[in-house]
Backbone as CSV, one residue per row, in Angstrom:
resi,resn,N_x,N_y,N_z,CA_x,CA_y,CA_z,C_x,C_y,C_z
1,UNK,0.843,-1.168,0.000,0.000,0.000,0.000,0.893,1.238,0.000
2,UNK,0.852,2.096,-0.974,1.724,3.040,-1.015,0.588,4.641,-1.118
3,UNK,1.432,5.446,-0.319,0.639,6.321,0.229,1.396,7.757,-0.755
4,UNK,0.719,8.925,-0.941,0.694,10.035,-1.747,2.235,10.664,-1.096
5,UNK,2.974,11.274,-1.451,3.890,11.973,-0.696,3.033,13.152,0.453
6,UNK,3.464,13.050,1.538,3.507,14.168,2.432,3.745,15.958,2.137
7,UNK,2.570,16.676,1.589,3.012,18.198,1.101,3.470,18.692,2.778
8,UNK,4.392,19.501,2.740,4.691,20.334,3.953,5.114,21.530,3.227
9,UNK,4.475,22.176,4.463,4.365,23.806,3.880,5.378,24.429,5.261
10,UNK,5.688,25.280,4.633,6.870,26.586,5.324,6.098,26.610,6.837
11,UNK,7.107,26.660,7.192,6.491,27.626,8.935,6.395,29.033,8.605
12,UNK,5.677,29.249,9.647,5.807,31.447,9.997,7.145,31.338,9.758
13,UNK,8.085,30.912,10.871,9.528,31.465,10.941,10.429,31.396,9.903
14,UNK,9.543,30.006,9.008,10.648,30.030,7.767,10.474,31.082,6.972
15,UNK,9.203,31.698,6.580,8.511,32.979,5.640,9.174,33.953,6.161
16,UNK,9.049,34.286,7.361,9.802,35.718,7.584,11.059,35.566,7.178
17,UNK,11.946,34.732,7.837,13.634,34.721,7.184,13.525,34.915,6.081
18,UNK,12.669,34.194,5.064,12.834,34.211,3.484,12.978,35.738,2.887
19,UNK,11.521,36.158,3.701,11.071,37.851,3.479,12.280,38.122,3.790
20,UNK,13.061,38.255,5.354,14.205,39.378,5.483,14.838,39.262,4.720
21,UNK,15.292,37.893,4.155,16.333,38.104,3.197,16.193,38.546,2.129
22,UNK,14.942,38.514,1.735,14.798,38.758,0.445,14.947,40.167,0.163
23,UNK,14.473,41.055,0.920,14.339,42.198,1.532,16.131,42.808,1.960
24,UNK,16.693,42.413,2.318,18.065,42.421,2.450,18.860,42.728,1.343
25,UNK,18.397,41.373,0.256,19.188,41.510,-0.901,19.130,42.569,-1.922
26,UNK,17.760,42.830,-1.436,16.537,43.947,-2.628,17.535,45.060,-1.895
27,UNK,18.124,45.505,-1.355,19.182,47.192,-1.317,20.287,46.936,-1.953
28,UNK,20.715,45.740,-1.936,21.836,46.098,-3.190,21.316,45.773,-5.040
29,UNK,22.306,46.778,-5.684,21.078,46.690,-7.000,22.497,46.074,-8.025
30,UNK,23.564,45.724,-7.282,24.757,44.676,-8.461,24.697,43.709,-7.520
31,UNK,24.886,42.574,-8.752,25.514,40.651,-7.636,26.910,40.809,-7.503
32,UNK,27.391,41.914,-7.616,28.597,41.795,-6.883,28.287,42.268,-5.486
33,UNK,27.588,43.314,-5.602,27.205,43.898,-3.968,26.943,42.767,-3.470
34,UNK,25.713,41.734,-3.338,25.177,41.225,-3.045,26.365,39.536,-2.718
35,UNK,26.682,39.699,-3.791,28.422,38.304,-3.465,29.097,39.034,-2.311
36,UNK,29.665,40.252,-2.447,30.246,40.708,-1.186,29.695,40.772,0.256
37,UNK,28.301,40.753,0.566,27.700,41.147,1.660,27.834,39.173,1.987
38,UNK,27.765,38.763,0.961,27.179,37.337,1.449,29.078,36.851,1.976
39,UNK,30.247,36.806,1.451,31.481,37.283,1.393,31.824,37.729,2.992
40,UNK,31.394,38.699,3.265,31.447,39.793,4.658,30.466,38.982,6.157
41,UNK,29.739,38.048,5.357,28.737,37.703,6.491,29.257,36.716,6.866
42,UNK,30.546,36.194,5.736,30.957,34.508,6.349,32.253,35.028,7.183
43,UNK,32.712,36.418,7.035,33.711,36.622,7.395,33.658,36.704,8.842
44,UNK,32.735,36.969,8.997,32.162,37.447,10.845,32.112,35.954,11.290
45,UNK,31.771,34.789,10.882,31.336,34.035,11.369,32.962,33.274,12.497
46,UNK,32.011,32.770,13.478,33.522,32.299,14.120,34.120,30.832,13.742
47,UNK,35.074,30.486,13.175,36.090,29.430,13.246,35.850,28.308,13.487
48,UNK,36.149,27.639,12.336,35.543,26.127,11.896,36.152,25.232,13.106
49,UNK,36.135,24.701,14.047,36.741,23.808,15.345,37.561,22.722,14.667
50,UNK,38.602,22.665,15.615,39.646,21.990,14.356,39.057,20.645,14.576
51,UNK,38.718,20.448,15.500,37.867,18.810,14.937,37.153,18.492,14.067
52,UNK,36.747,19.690,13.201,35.799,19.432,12.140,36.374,20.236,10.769
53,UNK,37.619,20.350,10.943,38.680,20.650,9.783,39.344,19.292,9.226
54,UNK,38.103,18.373,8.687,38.553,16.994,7.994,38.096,17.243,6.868
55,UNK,38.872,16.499,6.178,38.877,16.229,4.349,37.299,16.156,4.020
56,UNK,36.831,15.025,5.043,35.095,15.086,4.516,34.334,16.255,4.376
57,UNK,34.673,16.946,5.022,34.148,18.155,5.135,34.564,19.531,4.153
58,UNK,35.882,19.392,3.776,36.193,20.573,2.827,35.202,20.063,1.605
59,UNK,35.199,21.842,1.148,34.716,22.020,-0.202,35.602,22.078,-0.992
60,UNK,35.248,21.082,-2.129,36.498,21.300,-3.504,36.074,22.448,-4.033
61,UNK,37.411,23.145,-4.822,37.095,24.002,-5.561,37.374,25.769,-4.867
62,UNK,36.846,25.765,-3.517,36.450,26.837,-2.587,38.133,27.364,-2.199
């Protein structure tokens, strides 16, 4: 007996993030602006724990 797939729909919280971001991106009017902010946001972020600085985990290419 095989059953229909499961539709799931967004939460509130997922819609708003979507909106801010979307909303975020909408002030810069080049994808370079918009590469740089995204660029600047990873820059803030804090430091990959060296326990999780394994091969499985790098991105090729990056």
């Amino acid at each position: 007996m095989s059953s229909a797939p499961t539709q799931l729909t967004p939460s509130q919280e997922i819609l708003d993030a979507q909106a801010e971001i979307v909303e975020i991106f909408s002030m810069f009017d080049d994808w370079t602006d918009r590469y740089q902010y995204i660029i600047d946001l990873g820059r803030k972020l804090a430091d990959l724990p060296s326990a999780q600085k394994i091969e499985s985990n790098r991105l090729k290419g990056c």
